[in-house]
N, C-alpha and C positions, 0 to 999 in steps of 0.2 A: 582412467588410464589414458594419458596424454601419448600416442602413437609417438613414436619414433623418437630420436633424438640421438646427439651424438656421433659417430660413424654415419646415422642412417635419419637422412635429412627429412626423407619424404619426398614429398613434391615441393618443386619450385613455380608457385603461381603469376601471375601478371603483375608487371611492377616489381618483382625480385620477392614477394611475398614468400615466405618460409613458411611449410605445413609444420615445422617442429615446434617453430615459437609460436605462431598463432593457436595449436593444439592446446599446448601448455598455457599458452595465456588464458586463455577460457576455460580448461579445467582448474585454474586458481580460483577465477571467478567463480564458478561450480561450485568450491571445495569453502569459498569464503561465506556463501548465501546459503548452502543447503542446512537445513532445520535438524540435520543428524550427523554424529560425527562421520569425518568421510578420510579416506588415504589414497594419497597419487601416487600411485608406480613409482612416479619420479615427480621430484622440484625442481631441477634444473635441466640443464643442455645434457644428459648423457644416455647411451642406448641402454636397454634391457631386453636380454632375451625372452625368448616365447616361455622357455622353462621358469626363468626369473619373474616373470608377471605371474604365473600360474602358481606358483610358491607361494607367491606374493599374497593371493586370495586364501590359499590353503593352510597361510598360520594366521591368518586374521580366524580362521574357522576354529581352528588349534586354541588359539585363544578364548573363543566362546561367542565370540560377531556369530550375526547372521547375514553377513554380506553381501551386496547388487555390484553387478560389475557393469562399466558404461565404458568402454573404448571411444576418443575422441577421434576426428582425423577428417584429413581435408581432402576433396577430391579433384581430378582433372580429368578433363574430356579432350579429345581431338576437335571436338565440336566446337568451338567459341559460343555458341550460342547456349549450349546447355548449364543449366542452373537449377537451385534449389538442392533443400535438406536431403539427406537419403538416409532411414533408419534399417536397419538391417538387426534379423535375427539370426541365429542359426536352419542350414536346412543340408542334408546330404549335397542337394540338386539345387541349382544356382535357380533365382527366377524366371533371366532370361541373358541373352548374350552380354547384355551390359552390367548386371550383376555379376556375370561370371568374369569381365573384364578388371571390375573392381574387387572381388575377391584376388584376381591374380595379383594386383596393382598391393594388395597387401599383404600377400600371402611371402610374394616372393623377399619380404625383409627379413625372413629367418631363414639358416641355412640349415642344411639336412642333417646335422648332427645336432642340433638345437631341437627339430622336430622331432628326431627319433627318441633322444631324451626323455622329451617331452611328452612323448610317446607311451615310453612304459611307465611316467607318474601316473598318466590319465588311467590306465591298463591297473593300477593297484586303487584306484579310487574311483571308477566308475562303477562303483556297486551301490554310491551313493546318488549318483543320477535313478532318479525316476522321473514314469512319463509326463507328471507334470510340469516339470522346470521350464520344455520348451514352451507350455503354456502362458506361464508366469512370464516369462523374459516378452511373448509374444504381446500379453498385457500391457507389461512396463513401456513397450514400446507405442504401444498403442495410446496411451494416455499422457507419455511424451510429445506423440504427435500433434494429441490435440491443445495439449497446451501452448508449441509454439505455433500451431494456426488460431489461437485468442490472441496472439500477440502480434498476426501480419505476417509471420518468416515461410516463406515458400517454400513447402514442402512438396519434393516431387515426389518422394512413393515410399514404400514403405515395401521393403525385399525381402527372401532370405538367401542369404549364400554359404558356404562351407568356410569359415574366416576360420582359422585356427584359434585365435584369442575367444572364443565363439566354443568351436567345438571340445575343445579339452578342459572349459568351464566347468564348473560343479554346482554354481550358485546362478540364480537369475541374471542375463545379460545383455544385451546391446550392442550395436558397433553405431557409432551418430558421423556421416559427413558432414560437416556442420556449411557444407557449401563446394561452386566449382571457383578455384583459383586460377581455373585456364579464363573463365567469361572476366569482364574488363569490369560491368559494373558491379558483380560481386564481390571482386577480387577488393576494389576501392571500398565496399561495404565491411568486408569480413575487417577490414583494418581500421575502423573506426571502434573505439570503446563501446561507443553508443549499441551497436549491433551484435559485438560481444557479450556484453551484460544484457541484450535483448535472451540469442542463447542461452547465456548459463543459467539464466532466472528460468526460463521456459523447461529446462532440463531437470531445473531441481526441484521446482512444485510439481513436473511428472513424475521422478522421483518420490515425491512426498506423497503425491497422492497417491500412487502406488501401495507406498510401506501402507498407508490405513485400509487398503482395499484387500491389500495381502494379507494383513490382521484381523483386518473384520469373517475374513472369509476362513483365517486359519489356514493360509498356505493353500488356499483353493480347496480346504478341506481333504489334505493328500495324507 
């Protein structure tokens, strides 16, 4: 899920950097290496709503997938100086003030009729949530992690926050910052290919290793 686009730019990083096209350019990349078949939200420049992604996973299911969902998105601080990856699960209660910062910084691209919508899908299919899933998604994040620290990408922490794309999920999920576009030297990094396909390689072998960990276990045995 390439965050934003369309209408809804995202962030505007150092150097004019765009979080819509850098999102999207790295989930191609994602979409072009990962070892299973995979579906973006979107391929090009245009927005989707909150209700529209969540569909979106829900007739992949319809179909017979058993689908992971990984939200892309770039982040920005007041801080110049803060940097690094930020992986995010679901959690009612944000980690801490700066999680709850970047939860707003995402939350607020869908507006209240989109959520409320979105609302009673979640309300006729959360019967299908059980308590494992936050586990699972917790895993997949975890093993994301350590794949892009075998690869050098500095990762500052690993959170959870209340992301809507997050909570009215049904399948294993994610939200990845794949970096800050306010700091100068990241900003100049995230725009190099080189560190792009650093990312989406590192994303899709956690991914991968994931799917055999998830199957070896049987769904964590749920």
């Amino acid at each position: 899920d390439p965050g934003h686009g369309g209408k809804d730019p995202g962030g505007l990083g150092v150097g004019g950097l765009e979080e819509k096209s850098l999102v999207l350019a790295i989930s191609k990349k994602i979409s072009s290496v990962l070892g299973v078949k995979t579906f973006l939200t979107r391929k090009d420049d245009r927005y989707m709503t909150l209700k529209e992604r969540m569909e979106f996973v829900r007739k992949l299911i319809e179909k017979g997938y058993n689908p992971l969902f990984i939200s892309i998105h770039g982040n920005i601080s007041l801080n110049p100086e803060t940097s690094g990856v930020e992986i995010y699960t679901l959690s009612e209660n944000a980690s801490d003030e700066e999680a709850r910062a970047v939860e707003m910084k995402e939350n607020i691209n869908f507006d209240i009729s989109d959520i409320k919508e979105t609302e009673e899908l979640y309300e006729i299919l959360k019967d299908l949530i059980n308590d494992g899933l936050r586990n699972q998604s917790e895993k997949m994040a975890e093993i994301i992690a350590n794949n892009m620290k075998e690869k050098d990408i500095k990762i500052k922490s690993r959170k959870k926050a209340n992301f809507y794309v997050l909570k009215y999920n049904i399948v294993p999920s994610a939200l990845i910052e794949v970096g800050y576009m306010s700091n100068l030297k990241e900003a100049k990094l995230l725009q190099t290919k080189i560190h792009q396909e650093k990312i989406a390689l590192s994303i899709a072998k956690g991914v991968e290793e994931f799917i055999v960990y998830y199957n070896r276990t049987r769904g964590f045995s749920r």
